[in-house]
MIKE-252106 format. One line per field, with one value per residue: residue in one letter; x, y, z of N, C-alpha, C in turn. Coordinates in steps of 0.1 Angstrom, whole numbers, padded with zeros to 4 digits. Layout:
res: [A;...];
n.c1: [X;...];
n.c2: [Y;...];
n.c3: [Z;...];
ca.c1: [X;...];
ca.c2: [Y;...];
ca.c3: [Z;...];
c.c1: [X;...];
c.c2: [Y;...];
c.c3: [Z;...];
END
This chain:
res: [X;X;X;X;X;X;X;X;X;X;X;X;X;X;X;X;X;X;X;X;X;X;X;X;X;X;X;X;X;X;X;X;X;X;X;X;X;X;X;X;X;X;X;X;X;X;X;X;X;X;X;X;X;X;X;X;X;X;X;X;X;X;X;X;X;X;X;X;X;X;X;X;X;X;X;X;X;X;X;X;X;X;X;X;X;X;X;X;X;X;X;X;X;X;X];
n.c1: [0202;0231;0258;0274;0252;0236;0258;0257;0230;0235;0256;0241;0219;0226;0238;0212;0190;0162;0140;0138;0130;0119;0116;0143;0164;0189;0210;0230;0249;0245;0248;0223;0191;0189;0165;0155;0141;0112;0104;0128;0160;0165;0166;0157;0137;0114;0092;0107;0111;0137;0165;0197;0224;0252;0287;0299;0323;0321;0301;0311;0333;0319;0303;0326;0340;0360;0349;0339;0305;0296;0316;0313;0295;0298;0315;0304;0300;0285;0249;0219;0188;0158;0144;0166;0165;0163;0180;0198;0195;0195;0225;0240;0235;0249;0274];
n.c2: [1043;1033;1016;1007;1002;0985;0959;0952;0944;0924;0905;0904;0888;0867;0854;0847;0825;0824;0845;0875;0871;0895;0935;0953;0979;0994;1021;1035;1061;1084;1070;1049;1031;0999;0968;0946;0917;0898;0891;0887;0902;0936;0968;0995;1022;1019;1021;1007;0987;0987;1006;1006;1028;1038;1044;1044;1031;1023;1002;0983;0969;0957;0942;0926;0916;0925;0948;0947;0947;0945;0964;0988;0998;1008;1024;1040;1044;1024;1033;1031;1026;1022;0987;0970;0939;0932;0939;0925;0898;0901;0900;0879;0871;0890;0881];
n.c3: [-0032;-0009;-0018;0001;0021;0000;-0002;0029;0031;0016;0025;0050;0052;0039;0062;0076;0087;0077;0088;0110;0149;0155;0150;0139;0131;0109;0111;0090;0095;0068;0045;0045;0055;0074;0071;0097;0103;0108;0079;0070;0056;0042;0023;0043;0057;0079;0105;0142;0165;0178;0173;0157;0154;0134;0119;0089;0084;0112;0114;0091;0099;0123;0108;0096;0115;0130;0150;0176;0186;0214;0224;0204;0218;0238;0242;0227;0196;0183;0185;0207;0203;0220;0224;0241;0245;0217;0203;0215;0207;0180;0182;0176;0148;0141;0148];
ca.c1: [0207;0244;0270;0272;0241;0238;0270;0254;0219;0234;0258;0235;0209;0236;0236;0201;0180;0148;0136;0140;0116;0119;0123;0153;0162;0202;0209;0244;0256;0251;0244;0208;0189;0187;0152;0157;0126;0102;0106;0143;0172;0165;0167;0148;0137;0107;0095;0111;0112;0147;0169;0212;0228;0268;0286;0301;0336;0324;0293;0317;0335;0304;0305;0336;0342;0367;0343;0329;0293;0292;0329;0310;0282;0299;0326;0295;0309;0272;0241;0207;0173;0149;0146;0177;0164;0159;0191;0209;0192;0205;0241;0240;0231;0262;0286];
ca.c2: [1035;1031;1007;0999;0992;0968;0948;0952;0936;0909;0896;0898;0879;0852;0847;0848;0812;0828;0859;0877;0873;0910;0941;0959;0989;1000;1033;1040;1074;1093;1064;1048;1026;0985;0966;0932;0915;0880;0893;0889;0920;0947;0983;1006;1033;1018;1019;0998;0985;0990;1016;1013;1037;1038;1054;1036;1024;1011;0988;0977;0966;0950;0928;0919;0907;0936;0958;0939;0950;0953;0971;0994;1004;1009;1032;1052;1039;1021;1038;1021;1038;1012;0979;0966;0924;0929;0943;0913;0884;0907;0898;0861;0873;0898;0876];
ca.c3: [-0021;-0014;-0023;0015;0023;-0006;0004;0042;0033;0008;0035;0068;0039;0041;0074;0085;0086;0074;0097;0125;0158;0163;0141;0139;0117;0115;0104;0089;0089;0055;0039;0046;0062;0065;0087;0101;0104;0103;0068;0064;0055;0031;0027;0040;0067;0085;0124;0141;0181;0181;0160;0163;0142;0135;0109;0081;0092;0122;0110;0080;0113;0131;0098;0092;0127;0134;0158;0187;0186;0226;0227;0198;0222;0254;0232;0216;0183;0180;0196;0205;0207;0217;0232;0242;0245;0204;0199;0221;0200;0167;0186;0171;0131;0134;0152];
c.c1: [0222;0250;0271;0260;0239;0241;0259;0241;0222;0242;0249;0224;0217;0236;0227;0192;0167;0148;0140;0133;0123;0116;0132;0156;0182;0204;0222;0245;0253;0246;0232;0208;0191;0177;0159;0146;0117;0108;0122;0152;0169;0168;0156;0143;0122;0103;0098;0113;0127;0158;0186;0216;0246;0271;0297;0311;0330;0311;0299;0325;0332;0305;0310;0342;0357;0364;0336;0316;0289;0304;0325;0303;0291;0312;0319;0294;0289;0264;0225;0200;0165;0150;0160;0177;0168;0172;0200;0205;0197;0220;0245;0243;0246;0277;0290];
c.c2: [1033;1020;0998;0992;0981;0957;0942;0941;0923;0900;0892;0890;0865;0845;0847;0836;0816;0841;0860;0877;0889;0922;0953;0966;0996;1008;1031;1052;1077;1081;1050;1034;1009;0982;0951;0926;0903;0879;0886;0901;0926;0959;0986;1012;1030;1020;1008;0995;0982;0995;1014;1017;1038;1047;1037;1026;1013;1001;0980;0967;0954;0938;0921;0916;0915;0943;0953;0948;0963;0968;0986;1000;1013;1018;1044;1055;1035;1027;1031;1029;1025;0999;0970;0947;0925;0934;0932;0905;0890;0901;0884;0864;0877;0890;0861];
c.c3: [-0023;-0014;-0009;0021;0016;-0003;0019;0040;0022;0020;0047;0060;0044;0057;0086;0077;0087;0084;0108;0135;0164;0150;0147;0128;0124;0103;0102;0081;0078;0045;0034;0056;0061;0076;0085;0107;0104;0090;0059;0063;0043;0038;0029;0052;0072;0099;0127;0159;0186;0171;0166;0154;0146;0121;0103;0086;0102;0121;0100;0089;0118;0120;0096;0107;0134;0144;0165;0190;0204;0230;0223;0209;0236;0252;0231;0204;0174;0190;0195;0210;0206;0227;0230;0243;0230;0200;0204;0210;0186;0166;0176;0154;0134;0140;0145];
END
């Protein structure tokens, strides 16, 4: 697993009040996967009812309050496979 992901699932950890009502799975580029889930944030490449994939730079971005999520999408920066309600209520954790 890499270094980014780590970072990625210890901070969005931090700022998630127990689970998610949904699951969510975000891919980054090259360097793996994270789920979002009732469960909480970890790694790892499961199915998932909505998949957005970015590449490193710009979910480092999405975190650090640099990369407006929607600005990402509507760019092509971020891409969404999946249900787009479960990807809005995600909006809240990353902002």
């Amino acid at each position: 697993m890499s270094e980014i992901v780590d970072k990625a699932v210890e901070f969005l950890s931090g700022r998630m009040d127990g689970g998610f009502d949904g699951c969510v799975k975000f891919v980054i580029e090259e360097e793996g996967s994270i789920m979002i889930d009732g469960e909480g944030v970890r790694a790892g490449d499961e199915d998932a009812e909505c998949v957005l994939s970015a590449n490193a730079e710009t979910f480092q971005g999405i975190l650090e309050g640099e990369v407006n999520p929607t600005a990402a999408f509507m760019t092509g920066q971020l891409k969404l496979d999946g249900d787009m309600g479960t990807a809005m209520r995600l909006g809240s954790i990353l902002s």
